[in-house]
VORO-165539 format. One record per residue (C-alpha): residue in one letter; x, y, z. Coordinates in nm, 2 decimals, m for minus. Example, Ala and Ser with C-alpha at 12.3 -4.5 7.8 and 13.67 -1.06 7.14 Angstrom:
<rs>
+------+--------+--------+--------+
: code :     px :     py :     pz :
+------+--------+--------+--------+
:    A :   1.23 :  m0.45 :   0.78 :
:    S :   1.37 :  m0.11 :   0.71 :
+------+--------+--------+--------+
</rs>
This chain:
<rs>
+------+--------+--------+--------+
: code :     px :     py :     pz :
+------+--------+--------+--------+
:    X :   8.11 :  m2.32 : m14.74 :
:    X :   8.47 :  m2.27 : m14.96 :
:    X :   8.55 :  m2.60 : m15.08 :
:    X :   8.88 :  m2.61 : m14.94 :
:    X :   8.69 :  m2.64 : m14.57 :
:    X :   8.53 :  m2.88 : m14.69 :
:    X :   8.82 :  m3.05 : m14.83 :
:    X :   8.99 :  m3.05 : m14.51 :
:    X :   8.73 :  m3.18 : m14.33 :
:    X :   8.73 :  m3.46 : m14.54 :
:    X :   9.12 :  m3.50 : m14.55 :
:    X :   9.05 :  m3.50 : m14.15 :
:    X :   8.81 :  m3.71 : m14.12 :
:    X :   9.00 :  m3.96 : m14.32 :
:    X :   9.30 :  m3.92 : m14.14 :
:    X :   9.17 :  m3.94 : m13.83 :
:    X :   9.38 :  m3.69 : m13.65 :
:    X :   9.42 :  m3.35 : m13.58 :
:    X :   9.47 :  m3.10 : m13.90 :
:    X :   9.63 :  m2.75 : m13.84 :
:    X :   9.69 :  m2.48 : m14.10 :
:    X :   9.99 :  m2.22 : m13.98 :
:    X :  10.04 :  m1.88 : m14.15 :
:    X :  10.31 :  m1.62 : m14.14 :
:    X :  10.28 :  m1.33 : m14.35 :
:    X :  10.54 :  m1.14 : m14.25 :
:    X :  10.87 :  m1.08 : m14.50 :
:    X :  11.07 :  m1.06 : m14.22 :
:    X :  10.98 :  m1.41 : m14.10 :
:    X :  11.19 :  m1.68 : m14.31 :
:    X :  11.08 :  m2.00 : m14.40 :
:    X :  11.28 :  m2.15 : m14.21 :
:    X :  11.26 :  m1.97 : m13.91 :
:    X :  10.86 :  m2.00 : m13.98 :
:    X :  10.97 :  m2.41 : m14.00 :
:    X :  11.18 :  m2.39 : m13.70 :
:    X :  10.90 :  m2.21 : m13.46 :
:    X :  10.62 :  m2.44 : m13.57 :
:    X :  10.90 :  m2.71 : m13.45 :
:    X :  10.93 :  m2.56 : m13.12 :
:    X :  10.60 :  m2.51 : m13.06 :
:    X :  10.58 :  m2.92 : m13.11 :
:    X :  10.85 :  m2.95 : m12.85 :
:    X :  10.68 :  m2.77 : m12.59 :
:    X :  10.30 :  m2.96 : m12.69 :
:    X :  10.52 :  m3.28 : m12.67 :
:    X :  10.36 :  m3.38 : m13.03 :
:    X :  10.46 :  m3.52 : m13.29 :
:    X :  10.38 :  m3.30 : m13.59 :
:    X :  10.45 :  m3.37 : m14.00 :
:    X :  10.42 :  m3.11 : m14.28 :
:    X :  10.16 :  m3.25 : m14.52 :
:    X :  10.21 :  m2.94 : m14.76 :
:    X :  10.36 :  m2.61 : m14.78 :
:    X :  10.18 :  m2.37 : m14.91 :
:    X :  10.30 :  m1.96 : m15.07 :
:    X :  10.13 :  m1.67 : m15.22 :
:    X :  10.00 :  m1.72 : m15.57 :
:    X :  10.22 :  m1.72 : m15.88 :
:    X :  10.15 :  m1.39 : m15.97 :
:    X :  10.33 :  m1.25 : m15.67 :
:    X :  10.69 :  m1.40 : m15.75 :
:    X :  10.96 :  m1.38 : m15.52 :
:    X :  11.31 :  m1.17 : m15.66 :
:    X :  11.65 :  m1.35 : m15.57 :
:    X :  11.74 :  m1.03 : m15.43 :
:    X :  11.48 :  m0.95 : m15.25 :
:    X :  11.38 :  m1.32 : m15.02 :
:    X :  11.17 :  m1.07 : m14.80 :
:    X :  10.95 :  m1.07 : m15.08 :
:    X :  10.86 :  m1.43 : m15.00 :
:    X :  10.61 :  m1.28 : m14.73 :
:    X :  10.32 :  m1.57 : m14.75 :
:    X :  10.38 :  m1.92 : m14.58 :
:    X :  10.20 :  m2.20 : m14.49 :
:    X :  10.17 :  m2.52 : m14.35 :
:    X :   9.92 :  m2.80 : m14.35 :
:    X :  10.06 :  m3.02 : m14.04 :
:    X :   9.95 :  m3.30 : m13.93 :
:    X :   9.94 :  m3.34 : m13.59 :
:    X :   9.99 :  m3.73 : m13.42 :
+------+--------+--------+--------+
</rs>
């Protein structure tokens, strides 16, 4: 098992609530928008949802100013109450 599972069954466990990782890998998603559907879909569960991290590609895929589509990898780690 990759250590990060096991991490986050251990951050679950001690949280005692409901962990979800959400991915977009899509350059023509934003992060915001990314942000902003992960909200909605909150809405609609009627739950209460908090961003423990974000998460990006690695450092050796950097993102150019002029190019934000380049920015193709999020995550999030929510938390949901």
């Amino acid at each position: 098992m990759p250590a990060t599972i096991g991490s986050l069954r251990t951050l679950c466990a001690t949280w005692r609530c409901i962990t979800r990782l959400k991915f977009s890998c899509s350059g023509l998603v934003s992060p915001d928008l990314f942000q902003k559907v992960i909200f909605g879909a909150a809405l609609d569960a009627q739950r209460d949802v908090q961003i423990v991290e974000r998460l990006t590609q690695a450092p050796d895929h950097p993102t150019l100013l002029t190019f934000p589509e380049g920015e193709y990898l999020k995550g999030l780690i929510c938390r949901v109450l």
